[in-house]
DRENPA-3360 file (N, C-alpha, C; in nm, 2 decimals, always signed):
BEGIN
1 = XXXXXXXX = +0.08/-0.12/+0.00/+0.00/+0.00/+0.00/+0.09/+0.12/+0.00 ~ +0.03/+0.21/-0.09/+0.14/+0.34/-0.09/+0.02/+0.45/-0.10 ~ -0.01/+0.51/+0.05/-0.09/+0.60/+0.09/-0.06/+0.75/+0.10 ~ -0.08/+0.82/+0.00/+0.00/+0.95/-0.03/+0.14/+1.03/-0.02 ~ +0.17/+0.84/-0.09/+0.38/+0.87/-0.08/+0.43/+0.90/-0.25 ~ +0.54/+0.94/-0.22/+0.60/+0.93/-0.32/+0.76/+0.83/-0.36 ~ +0.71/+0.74/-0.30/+0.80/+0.67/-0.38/+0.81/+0.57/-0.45 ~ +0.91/+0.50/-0.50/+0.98/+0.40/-0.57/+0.97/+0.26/-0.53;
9 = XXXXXXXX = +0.88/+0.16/-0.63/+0.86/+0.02/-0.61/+0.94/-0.03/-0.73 ~ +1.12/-0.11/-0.75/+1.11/-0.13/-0.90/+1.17/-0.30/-0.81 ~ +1.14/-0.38/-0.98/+1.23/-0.48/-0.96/+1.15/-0.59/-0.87 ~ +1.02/-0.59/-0.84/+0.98/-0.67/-0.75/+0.85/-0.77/-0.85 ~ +0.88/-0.87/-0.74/+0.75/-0.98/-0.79/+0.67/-1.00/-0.67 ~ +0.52/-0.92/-0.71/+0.42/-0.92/-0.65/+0.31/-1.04/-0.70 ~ +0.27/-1.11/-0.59/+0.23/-1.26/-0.64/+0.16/-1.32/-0.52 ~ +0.01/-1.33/-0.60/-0.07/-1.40/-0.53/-0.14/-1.39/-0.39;
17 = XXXXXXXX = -0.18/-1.22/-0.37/-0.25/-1.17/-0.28/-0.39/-1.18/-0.34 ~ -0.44/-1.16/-0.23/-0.59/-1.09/-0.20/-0.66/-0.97/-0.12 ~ -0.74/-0.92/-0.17/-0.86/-0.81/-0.08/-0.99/-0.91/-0.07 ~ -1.07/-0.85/-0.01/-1.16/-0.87/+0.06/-1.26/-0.77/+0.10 ~ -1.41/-0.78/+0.09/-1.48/-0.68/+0.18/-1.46/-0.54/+0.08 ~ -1.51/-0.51/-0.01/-1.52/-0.39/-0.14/-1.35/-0.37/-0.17 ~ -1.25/-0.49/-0.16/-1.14/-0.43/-0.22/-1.13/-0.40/-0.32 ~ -1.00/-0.29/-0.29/-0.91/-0.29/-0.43/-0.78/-0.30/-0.42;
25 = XXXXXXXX = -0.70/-0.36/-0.54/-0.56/-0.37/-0.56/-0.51/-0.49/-0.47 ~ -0.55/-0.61/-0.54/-0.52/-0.73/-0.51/-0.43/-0.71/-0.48 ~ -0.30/-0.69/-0.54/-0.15/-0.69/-0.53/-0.08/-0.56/-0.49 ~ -0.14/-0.50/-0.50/-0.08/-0.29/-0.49/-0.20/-0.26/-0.46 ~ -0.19/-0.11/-0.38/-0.28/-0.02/-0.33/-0.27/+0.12/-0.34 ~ -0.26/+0.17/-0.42/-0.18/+0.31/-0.42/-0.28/+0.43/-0.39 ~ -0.32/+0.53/-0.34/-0.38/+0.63/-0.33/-0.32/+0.77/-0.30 ~ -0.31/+0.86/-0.42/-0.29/+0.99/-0.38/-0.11/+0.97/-0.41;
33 = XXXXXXXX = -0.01/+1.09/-0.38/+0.13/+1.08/-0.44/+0.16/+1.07/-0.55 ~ +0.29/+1.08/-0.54/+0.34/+1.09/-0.67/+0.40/+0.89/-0.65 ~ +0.37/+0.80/-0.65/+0.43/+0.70/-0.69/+0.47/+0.66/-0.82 ~ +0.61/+0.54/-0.82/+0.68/+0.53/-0.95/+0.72/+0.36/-0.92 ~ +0.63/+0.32/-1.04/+0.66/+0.17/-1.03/+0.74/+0.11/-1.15 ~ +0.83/+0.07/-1.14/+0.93/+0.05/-1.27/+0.94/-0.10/-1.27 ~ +0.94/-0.19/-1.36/+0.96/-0.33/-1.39/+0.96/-0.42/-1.31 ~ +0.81/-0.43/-1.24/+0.77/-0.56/-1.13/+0.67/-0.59/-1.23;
41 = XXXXXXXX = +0.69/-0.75/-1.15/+0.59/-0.85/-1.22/+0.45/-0.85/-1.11 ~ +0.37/-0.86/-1.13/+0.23/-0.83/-1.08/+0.13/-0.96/-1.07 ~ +0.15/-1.07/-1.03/+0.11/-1.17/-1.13/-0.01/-1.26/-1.00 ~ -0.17/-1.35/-1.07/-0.18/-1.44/-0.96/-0.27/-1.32/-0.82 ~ -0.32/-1.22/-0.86/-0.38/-1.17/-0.73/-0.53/-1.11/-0.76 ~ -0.59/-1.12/-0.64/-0.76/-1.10/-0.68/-0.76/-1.00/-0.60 ~ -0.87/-0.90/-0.61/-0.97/-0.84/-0.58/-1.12/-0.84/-0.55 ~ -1.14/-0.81/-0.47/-1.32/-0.83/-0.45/-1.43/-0.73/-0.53;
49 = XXXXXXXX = -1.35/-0.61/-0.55/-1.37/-0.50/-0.62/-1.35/-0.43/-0.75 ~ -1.23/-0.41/-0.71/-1.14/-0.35/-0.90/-0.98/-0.34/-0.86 ~ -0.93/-0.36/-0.97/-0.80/-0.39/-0.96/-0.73/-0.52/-0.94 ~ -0.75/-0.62/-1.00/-0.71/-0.74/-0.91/-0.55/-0.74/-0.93 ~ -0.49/-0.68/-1.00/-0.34/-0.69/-0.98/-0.28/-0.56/-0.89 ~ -0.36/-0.40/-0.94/-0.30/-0.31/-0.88/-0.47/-0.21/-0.86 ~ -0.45/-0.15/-0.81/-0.52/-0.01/-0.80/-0.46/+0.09/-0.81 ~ -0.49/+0.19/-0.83/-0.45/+0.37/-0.83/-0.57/+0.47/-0.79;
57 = XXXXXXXX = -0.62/+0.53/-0.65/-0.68/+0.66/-0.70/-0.63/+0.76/-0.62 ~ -0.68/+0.91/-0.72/-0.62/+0.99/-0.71/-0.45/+1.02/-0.66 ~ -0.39/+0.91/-0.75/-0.26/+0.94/-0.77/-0.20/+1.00/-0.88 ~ -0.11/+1.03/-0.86/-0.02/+1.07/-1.01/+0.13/+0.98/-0.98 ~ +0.05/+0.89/-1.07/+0.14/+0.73/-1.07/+0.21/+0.75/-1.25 ~ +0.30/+0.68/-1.22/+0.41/+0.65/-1.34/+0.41/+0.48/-1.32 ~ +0.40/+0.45/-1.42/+0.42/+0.27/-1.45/+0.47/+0.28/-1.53 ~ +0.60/+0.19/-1.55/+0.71/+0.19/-1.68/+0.76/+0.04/-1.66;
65 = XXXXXXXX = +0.73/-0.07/-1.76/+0.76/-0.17/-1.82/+0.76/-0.25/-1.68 ~ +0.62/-0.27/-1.66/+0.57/-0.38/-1.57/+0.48/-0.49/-1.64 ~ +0.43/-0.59/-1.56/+0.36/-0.69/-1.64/+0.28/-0.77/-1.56 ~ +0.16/-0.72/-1.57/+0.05/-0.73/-1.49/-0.01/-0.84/-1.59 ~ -0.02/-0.97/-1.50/-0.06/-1.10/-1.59/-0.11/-1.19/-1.49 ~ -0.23/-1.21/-1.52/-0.35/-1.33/-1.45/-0.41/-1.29/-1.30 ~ -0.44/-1.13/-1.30/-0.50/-1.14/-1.18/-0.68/-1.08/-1.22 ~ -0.72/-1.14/-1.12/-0.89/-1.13/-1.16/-0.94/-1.04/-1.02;
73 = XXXXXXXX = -1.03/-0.96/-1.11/-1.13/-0.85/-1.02/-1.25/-0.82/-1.12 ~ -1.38/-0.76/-1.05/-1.48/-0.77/-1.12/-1.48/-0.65/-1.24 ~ -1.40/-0.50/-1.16/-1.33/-0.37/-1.23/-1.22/-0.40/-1.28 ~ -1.16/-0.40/-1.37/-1.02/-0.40/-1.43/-0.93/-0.51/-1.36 ~ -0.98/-0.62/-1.42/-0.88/-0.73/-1.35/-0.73/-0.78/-1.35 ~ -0.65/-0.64/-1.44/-0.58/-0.62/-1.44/-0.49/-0.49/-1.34 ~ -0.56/-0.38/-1.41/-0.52/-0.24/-1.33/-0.64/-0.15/-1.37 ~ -0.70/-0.09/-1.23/-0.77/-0.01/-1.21/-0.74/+0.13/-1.19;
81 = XXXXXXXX = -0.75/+0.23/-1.24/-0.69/+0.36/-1.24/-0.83/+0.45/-1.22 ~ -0.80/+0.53/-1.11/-0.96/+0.62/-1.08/-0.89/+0.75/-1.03 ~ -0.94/+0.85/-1.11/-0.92/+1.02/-1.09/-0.76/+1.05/-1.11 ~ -0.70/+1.12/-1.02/-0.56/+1.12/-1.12/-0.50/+1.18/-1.21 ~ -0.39/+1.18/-1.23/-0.28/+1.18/-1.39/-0.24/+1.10/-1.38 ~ -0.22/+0.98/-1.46/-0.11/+0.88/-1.46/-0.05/+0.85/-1.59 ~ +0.06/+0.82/-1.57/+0.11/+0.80/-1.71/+0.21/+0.66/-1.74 ~ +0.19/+0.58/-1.79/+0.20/+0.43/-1.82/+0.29/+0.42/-1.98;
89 = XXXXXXXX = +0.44/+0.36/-1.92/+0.48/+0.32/-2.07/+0.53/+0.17/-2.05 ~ +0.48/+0.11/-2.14/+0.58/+0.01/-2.17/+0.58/-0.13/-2.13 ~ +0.44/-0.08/-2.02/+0.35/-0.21/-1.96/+0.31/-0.32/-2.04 ~ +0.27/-0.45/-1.99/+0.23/-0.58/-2.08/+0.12/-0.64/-1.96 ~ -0.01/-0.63/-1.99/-0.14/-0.66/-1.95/-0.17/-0.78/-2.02 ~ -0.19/-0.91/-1.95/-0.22/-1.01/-2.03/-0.28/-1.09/-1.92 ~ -0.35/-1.18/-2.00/-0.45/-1.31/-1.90/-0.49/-1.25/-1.82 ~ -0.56/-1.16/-1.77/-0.62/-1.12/-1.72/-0.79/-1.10/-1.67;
97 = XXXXXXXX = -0.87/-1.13/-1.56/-1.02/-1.17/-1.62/-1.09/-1.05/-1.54 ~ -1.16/-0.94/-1.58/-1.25/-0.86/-1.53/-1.41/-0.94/-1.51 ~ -1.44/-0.98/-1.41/-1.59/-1.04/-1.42/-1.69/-0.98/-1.44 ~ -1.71/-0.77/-1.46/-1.84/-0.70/-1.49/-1.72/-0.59/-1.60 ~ -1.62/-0.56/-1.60/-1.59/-0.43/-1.72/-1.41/-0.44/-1.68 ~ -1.36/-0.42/-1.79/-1.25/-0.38/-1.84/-1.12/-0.49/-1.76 ~ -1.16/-0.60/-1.86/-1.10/-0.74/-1.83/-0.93/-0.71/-1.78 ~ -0.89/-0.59/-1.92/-0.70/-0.57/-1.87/-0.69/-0.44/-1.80;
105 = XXXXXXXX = -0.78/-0.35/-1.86/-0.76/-0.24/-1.73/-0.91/-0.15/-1.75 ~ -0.94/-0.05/-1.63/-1.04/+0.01/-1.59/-1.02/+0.10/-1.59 ~ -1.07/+0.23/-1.62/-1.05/+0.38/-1.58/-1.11/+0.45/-1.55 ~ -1.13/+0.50/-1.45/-1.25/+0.59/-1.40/-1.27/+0.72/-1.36 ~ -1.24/+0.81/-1.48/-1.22/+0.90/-1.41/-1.03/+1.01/-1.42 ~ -1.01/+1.08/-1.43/-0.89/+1.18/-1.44/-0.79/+1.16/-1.55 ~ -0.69/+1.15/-1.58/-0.64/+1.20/-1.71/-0.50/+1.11/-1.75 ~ -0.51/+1.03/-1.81/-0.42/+0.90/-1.83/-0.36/+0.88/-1.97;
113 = XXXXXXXX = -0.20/+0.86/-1.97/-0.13/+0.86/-2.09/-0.06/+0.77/-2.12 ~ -0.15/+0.63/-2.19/-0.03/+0.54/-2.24/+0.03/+0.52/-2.36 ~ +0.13/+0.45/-2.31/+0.25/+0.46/-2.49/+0.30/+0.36/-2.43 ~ +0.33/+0.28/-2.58/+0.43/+0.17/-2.60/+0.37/+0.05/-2.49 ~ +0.22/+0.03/-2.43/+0.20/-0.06/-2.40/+0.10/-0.18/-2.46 ~ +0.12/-0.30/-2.42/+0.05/-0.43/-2.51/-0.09/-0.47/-2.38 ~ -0.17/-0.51/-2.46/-0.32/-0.54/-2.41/-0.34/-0.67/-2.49 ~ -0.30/-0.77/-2.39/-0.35/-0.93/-2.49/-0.45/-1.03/-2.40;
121 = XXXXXXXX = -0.53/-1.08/-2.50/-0.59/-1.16/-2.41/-0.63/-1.19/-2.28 ~ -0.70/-1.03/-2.24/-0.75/-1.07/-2.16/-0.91/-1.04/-2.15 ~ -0.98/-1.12/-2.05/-1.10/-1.18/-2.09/-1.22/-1.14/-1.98 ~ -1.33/-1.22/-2.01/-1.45/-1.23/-1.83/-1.49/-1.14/-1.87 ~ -1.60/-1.09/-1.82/-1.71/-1.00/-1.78/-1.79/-0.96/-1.95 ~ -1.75/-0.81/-1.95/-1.82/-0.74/-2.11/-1.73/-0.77/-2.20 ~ -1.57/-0.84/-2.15/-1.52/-0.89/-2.31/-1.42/-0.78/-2.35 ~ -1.43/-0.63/-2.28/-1.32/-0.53/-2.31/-1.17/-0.56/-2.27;
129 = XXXXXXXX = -1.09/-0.58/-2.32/-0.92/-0.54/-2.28/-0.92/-0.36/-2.18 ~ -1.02/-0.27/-2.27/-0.94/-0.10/-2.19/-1.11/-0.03/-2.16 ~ -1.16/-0.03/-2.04/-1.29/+0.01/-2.07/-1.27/+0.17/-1.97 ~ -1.33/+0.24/-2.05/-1.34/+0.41/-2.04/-1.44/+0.45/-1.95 ~ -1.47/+0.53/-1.85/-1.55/+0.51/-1.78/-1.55/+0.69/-1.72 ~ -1.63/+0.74/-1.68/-1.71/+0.83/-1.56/-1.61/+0.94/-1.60 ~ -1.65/+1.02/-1.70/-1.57/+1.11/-1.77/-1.39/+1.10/-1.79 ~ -1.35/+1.05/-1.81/-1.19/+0.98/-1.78/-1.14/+1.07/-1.89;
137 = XXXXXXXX = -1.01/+1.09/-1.90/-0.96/+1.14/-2.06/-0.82/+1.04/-2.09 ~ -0.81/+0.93/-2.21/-0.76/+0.87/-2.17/-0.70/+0.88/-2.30 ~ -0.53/+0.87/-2.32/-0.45/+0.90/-2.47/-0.36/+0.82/-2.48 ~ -0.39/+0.69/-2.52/-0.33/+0.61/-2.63/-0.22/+0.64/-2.74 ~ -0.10/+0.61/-2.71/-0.02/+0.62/-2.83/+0.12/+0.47/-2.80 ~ +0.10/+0.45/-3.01/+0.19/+0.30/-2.99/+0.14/+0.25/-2.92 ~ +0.01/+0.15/-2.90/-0.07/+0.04/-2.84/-0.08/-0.05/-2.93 ~ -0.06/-0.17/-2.84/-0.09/-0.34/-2.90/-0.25/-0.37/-2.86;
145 = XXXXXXXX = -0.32/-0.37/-2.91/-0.46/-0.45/-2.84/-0.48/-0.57/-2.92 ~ -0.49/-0.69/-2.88/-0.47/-0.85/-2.93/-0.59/-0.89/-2.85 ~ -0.67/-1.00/-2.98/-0.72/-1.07/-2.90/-0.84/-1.06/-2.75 ~ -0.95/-0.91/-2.82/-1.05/-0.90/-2.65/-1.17/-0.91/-2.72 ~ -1.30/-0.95/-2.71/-1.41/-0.92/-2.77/-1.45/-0.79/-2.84 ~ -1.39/-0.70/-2.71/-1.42/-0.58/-2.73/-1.28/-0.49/-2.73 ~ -1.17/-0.41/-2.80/-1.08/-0.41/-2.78/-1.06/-0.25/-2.65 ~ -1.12/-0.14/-2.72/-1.15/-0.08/-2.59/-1.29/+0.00/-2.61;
153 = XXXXXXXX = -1.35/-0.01/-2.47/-1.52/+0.05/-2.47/-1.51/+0.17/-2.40 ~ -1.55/+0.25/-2.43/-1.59/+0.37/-2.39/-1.73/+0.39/-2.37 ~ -1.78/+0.44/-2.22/-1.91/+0.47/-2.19/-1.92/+0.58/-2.16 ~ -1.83/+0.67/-2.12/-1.86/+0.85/-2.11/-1.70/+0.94/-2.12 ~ -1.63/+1.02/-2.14/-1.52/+1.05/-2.09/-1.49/+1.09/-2.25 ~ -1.29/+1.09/-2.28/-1.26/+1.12/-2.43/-1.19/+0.98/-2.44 ~ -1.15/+0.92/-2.54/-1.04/+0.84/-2.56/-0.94/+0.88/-2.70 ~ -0.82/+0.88/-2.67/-0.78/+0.93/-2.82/-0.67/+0.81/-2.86;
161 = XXXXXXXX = -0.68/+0.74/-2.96/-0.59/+0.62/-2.93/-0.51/+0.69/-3.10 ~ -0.37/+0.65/-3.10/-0.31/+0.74/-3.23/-0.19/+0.57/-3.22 ~ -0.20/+0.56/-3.34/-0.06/+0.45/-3.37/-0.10/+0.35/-3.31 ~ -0.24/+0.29/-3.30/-0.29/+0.16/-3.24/-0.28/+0.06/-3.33 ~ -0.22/-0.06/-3.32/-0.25/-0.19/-3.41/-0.37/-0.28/-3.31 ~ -0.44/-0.34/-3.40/-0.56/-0.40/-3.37/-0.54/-0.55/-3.45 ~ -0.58/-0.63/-3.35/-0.53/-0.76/-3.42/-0.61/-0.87/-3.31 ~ -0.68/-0.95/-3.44/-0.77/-1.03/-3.35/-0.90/-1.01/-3.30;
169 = XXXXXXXX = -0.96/-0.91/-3.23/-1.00/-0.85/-3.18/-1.21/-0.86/-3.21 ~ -1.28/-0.89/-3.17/-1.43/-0.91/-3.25/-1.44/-0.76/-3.29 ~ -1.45/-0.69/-3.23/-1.49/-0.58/-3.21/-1.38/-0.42/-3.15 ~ -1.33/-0.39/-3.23/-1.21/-0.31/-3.19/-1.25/-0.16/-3.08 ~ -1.33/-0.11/-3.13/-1.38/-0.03/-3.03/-1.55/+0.02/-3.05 ~ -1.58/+0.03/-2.90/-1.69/+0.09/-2.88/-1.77/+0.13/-2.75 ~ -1.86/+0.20/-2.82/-1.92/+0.30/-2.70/-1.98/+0.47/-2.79 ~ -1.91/+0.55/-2.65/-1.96/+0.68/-2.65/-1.89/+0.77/-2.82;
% end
């Protein structure tokens, strides 16, 4: 848990926790700060809520070349991100199962910048890999999305996705 800190988590393997009782952030808990998470593996953790590998709100989080793979929550059973600035490069979201929205990751809300990250295969609930949510503003650049029913859904907020490859995918985007 990193409760309005700012610091540095790199180099770790996070594996095989749980929440409980409206959790979030199976594996991580971050709220508020400037936290900086650099190349941990995330892997193997549930939530009862959203986030089953990590959570974020109202932080201004940096994620750089981590690999959030096989944890399940009903919100983003990958990574949940709510209110905020965060900015994400280089991440790899995979097997991952959302059981109601945004199978690899969730957003809910404040202003999020990814580049150079991959969205594969991950599954459960409405079928989305990146689901947009409760006005969010979310900017896509150099994205992988492989392989989701839905590749990313948007239900209120902006999404701008620029230099996306789409591959696999039933349905590449939709929504608002």
């Amino acid at each position: 848990v990193f409760w309005g800190s700012s610091g540095t988590l790199a180099n770790n393997r996070i594996l095989s926790n749980t929440t409980t009782t409206y959790g979030q952030g199976g594996g991580l808990y971050l709220y508020g700060g400037f936290p900086l998470l650099n190349n941990n593996l995330i892997q193997g953790n549930t939530a009862d809520y959203a986030g089953g590998g990590a959570a974020a709100n109202q932080s201004n989080l940096t994620f750089n070349g981590n690999i959030i793979r096989g944890n399940q929550a009903p919100r983003g059973g990958g990574l949940y991100l709510s209110s905020g600035t965060t900015t994400e490069r280089s991440n790899v979201l995979m097997e991952n199962v959302g059981s109601i929205y945004g199978d690899g990751l969730y957003i809910s809300g404040g202003t999020h910048r990814l580049t150079h990250n991959t969205f594969t295969r991950n599954l459960g609930g409405d079928g989305s890999g990146v689901y947009v949510d409760n006005s969010a503003t979310a900017l896509f650049s150099n994205t992988i999305i492989f392989s989701h029913t839905i590749g990313v859904k948007q239900t209120s907020g902006s999404v701008t996705l620029d230099r996306t490859l789409w591959e696999n995918n039933t349905t590449d985007s939709a929504g608002a």
